[in-house]
KEDOKE-783983 format. One line per field, with one value per residue (C-alpha): residue number from 1; x, y negated, z negated. Coordinates in nm, 2 decimals. Each point is the difference from the previous one (the first is absolute). Layout:
n c(NUM,...)
east c(X,...)
north c(Y,...)
up c(Z,...)
This chain:
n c(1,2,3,4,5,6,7,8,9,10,11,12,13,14,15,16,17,18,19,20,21,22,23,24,25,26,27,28,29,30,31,32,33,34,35,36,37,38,39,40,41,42,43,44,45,46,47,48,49,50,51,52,53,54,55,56,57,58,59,60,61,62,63,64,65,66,67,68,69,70,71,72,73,74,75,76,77,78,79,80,81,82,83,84,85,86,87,88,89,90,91,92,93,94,95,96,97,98,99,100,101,102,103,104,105,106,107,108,109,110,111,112,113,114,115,116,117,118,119,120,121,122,123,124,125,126,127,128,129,130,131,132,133,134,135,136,137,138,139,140,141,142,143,144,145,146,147,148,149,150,151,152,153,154,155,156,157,158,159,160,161,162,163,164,165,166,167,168,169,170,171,172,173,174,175,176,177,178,179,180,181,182,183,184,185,186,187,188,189,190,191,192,193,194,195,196,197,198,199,200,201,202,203,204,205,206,207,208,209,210,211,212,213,214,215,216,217,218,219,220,221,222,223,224,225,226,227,228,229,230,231,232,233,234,235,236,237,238,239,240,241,242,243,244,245,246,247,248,249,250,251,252,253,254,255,256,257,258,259,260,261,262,263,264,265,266,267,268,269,270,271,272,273,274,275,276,277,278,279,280,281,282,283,284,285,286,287,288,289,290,291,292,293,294,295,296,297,298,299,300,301,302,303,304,305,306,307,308,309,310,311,312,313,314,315,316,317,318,319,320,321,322,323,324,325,326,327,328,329,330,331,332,333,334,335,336,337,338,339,340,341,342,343,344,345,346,347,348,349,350,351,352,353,354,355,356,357,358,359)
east c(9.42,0.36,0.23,0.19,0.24,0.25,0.29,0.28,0.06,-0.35,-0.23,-0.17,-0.35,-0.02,-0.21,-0.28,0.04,-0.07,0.40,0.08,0.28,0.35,0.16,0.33,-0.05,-0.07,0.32,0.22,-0.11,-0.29,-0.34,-0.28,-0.30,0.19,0.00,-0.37,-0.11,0.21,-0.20,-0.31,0.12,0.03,-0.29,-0.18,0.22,0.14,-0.35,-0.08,0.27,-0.13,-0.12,-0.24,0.31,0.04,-0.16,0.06,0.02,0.26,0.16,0.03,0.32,0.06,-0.18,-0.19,-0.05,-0.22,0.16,-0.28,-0.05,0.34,0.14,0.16,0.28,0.02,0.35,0.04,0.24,0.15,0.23,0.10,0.18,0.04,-0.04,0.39,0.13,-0.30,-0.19,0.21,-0.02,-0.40,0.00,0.21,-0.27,-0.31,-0.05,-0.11,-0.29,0.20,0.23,-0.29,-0.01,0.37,0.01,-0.34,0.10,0.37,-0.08,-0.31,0.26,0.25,-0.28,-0.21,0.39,-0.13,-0.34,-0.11,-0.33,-0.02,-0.22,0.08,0.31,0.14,0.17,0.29,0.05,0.26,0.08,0.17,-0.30,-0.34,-0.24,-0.33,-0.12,0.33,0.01,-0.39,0.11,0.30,-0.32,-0.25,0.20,0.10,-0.39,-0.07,0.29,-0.14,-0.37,0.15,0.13,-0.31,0.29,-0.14,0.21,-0.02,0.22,0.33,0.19,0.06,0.34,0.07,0.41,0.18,0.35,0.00,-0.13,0.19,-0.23,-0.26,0.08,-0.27,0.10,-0.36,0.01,-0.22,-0.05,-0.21,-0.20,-0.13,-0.12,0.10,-0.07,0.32,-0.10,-0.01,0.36,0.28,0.23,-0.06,0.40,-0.03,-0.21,0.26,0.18,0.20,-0.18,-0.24,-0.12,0.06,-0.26,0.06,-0.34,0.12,0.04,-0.20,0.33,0.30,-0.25,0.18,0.36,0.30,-0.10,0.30,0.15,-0.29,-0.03,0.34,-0.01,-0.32,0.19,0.06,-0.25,-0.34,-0.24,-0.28,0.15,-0.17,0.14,-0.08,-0.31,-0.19,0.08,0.17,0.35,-0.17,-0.28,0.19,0.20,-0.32,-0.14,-0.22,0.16,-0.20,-0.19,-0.02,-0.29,-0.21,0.22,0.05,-0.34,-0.06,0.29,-0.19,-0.33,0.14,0.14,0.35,0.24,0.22,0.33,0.15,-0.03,0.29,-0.08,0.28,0.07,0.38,0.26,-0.20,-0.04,0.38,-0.08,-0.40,-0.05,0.25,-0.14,-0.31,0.23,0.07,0.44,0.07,-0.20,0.09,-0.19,0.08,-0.15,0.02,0.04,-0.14,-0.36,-0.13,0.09,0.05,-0.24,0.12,0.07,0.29,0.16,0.01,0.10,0.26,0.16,0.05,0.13,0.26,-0.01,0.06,-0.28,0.05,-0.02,-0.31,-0.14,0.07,-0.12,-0.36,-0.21,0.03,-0.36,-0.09,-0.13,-0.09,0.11,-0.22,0.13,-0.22,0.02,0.10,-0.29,-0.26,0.21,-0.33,-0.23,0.21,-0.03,-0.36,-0.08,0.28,0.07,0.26,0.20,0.40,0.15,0.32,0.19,0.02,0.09,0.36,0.21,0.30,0.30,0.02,-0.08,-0.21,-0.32,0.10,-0.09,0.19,-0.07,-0.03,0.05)
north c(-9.78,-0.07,0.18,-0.31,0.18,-0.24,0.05,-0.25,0.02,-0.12,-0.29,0.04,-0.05,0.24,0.28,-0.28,-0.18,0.16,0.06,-0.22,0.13,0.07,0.18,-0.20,0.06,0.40,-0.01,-0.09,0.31,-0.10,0.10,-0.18,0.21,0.33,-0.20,-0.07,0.36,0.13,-0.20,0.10,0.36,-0.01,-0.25,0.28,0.21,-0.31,-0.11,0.37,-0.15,-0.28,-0.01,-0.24,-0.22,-0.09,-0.31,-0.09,0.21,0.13,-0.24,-0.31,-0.19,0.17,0.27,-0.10,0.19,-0.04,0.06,0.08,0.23,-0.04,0.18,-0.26,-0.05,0.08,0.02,0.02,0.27,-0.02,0.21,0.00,0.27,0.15,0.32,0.03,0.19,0.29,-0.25,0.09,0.36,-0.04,-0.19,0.21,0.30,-0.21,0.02,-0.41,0.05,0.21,-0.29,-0.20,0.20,0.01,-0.36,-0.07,0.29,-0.06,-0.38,0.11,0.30,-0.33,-0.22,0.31,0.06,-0.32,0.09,-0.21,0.12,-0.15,-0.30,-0.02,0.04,-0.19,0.18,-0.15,0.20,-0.10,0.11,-0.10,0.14,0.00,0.33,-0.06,0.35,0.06,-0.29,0.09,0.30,-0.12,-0.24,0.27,0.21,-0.30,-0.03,0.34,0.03,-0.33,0.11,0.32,-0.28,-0.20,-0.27,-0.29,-0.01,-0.39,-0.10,0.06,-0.11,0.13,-0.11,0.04,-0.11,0.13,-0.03,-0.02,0.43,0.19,0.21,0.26,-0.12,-0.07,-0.19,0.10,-0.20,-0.13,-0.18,0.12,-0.16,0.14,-0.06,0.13,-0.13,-0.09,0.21,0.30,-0.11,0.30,0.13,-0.05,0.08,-0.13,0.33,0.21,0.22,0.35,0.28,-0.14,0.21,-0.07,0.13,0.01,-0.01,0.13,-0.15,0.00,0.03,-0.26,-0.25,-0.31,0.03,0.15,-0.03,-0.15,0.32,0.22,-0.14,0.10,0.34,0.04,-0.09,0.33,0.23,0.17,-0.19,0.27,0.26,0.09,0.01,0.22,-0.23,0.04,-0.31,-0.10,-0.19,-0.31,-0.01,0.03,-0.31,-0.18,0.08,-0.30,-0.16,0.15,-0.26,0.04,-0.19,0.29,0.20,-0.31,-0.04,0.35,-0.04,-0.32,0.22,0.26,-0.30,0.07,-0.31,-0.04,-0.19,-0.05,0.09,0.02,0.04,0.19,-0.21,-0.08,0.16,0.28,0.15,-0.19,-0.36,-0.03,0.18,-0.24,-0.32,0.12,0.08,-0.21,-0.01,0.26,0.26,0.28,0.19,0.36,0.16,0.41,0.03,0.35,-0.05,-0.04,0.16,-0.36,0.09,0.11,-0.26,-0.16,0.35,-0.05,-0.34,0.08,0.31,-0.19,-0.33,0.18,-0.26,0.08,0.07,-0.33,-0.20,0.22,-0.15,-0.31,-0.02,0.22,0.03,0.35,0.08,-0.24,-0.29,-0.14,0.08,-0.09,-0.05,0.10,0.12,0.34,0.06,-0.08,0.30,0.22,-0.29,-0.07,0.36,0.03,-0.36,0.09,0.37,-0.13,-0.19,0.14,-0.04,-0.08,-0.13,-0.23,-0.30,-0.01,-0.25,-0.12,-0.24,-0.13,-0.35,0.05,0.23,0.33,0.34,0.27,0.34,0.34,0.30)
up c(-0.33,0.12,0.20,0.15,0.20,0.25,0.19,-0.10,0.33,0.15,-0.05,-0.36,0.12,0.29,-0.20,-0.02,0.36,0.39,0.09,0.29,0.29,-0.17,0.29,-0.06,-0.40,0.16,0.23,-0.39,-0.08,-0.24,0.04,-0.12,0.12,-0.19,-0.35,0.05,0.11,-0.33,-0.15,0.11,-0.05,-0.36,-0.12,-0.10,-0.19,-0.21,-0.08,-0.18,-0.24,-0.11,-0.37,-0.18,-0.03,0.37,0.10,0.37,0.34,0.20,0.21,-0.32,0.01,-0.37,-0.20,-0.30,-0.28,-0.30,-0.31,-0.27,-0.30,-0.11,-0.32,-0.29,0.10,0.39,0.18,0.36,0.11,0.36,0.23,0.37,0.19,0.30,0.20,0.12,0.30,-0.09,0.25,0.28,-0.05,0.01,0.32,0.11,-0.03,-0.01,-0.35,-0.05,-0.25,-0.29,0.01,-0.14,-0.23,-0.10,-0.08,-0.17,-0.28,-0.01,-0.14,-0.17,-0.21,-0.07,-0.19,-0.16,-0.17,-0.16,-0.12,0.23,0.23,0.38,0.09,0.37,0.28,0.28,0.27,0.28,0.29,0.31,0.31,0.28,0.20,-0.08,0.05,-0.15,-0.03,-0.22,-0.22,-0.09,-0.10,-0.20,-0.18,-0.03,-0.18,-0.25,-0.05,-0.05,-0.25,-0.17,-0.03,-0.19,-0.22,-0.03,0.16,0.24,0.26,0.02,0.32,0.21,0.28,0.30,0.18,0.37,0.03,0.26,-0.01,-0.38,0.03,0.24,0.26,-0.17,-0.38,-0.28,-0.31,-0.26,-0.38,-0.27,-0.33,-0.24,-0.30,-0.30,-0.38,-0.31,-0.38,-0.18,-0.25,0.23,0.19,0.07,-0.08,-0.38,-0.05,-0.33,-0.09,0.21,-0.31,0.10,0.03,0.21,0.31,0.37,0.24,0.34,0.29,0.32,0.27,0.32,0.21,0.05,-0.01,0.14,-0.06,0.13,0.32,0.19,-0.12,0.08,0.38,0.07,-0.20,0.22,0.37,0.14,-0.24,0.12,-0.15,0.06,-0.25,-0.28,-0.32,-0.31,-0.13,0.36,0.03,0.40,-0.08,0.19,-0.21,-0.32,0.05,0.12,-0.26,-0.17,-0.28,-0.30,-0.23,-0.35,-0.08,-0.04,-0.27,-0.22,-0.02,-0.11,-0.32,-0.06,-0.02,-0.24,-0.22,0.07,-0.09,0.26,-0.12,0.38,0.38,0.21,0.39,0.14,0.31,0.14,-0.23,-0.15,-0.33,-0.08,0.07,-0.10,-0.29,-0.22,0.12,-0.26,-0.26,-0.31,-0.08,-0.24,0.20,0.30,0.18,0.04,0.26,0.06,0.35,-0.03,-0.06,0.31,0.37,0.23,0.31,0.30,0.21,-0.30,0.02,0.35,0.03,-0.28,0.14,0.43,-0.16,-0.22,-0.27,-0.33,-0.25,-0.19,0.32,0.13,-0.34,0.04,0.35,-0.02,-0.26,0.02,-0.07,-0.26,0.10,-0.37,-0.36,-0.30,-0.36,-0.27,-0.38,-0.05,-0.22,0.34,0.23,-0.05,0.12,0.31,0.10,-0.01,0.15,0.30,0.04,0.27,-0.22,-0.03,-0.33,0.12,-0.33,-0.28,-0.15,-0.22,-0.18,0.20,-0.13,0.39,0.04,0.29,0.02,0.27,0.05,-0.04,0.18,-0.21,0.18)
């Protein structure tokens, strides 16, 4: 059941073939023995991922995935992203496999915004060098994060280029496919109506953005000090991003109707929420119900931006805000003791959806 995993860089049929002498191919700076022994590395992880849907082995030219029980009126939902300049702070300390994690959950957030629940992932990961030991890492932590998901993760690439990636650099990526019922589709902005409550689920840390800023914040800092949460300042921007999988499925249990998802990714609270929101309709957003963690205070306070930019650029703490009926607040507390309520829904005269902070 396929992982077919190639360098664009190598001959496509080398995971199946005995490798014959490259030394000149080795002296470009590409090494073909390295992409096999990743390969070999990570076999085992990728097969715990595969579901019932997965019909071929690692090593296929293409995944193949069988498409059965579907609901009436089945829609496939895709998403591709990447794991930005976080990756180079990881390699930086060693930290390949949360980086697996990172991508898997930040495209598997972007489609379950959608209703849509994950069939399987395809990963793309470049270097100008390869290290096997690393790049099976990088892979075992995308299986581990798609078994959590009951995702197959169905194939991937793995790219050798020097002289496209400078010395030491990692470029990690991946598409994701899902399935949702039309019927079951977000955001429902046609039910949106002020008044409606905003929820905010924390997040797990900056998750995968803002980290061109956060490297050089980070230049000259002590990454072994602890901050208030226990947490070490190094782990905290390491931090896995945070999958939300799990929570949505426990609203869905109590038989709370969701009306939208919005995954607070690049531009924050200020540039997700209103791409949920129907015209005619603000969000407002009190700023003082929840305490943002630690590391955003820090982060905040040594890059002396101002608070809008600082919410623009982190998520400061929430990483996804639900929109539900006012009359369902109880139910949302019980199913997700975790959840903030961090405003509301109210009727605007702007053309174009925002948010607007309360202090």
């Amino acid at each position: 059941m396929p992982h077919p995993r190639n360098s664009p860089d190598r001959p496509k049929d080398t995971l199946d073939r005995t490798s014959q002498p490259s030394s000149q191919y080795a002296a470009a700076g590409v090494d073909i023995e390295a992409g096999n022994r990743a390969v070999e590395l990570m076999k085992a992880a990728v097969r715990l991922t595969f579901t019932p849907g997965v019909l071929a082995d690692v090593g296929s030219f293409g995944g193949l995935f069988a498409l059965s029980d579907l609901p009436a009126q089945p829609l496939l939902v895709a998403s591709t992203d990447g794991a930005g300049t976080k990756v180079k702070l990881a390699a930086e300390h060693s930290a390949w496999q949360g980086i697996g994690h990172d991508i898997v959950n930040h495209c598997l957030n972007d489609i379950l915004v959608q209703g849509a629940r994950p069939l399987f992932f395809l990963d793309y990961i470049a270097a100008d060098e390869l290290v096997p030991e690393n790049v099976a890492a990088v892979v075992t932590g995308m299986a581990e994060a798609c078994s959590a998901a009951g995702c197959a993760l169905l194939g991937g690439e793995t790219a050798e280029m020097p002289g496209v990636y400078t010395p030491g650099s990692c470029d990690v990526a991946g598409t994701i496919v899902g399935l949702v019922n039309r019927d079951a589709l977000l955001p429902r902005s046609h039910e949106m109506q002020p008044g409606d409550r905003l929820f905010g689920l924390p997040s797990s840390g900056p998750h995968t953005n803002g980290y061109s800023l956060i490297r050089r914040i980070l230049a000259d800092r002590d990454l072994d000090q602890q901050l208030e949460d226990g947490q070490t300042l190094l782990d905290a921007v390491l931090a896995p991003h945070r999958s939300y999988l799990p929570a949505l499925l426990k609203l869905e249990e109590a038989g709370i109707a969701i009306k939208g998802l919005a995954h607070i990714t690049g531009g924050g609270l200020v540039d997700n929420v209103p791409r949920i929101l129907p015209s005619g309709l603000s969000a407002l957003i009190d700023r003082n119900t929840w305490d943002p963690p630690p590391v955003f205070r820090r982060l905040h306070s040594w890059s002396e931006m101002d608070r809008e930019e600082a919410y623009r650029v982190f998520n400061m703490g929430i990483g996804m805000v639900v929109v539900i009926s006012a009359d369902h607040t109880g139910m949302i507390r019980t199913a997700l003791p975790d959840a903030i309520p961090v405003g509301a829904l109210t009727a605007s005269n702007q053309a174009v959806p925002d948010v607007v902070f309360e202090e």
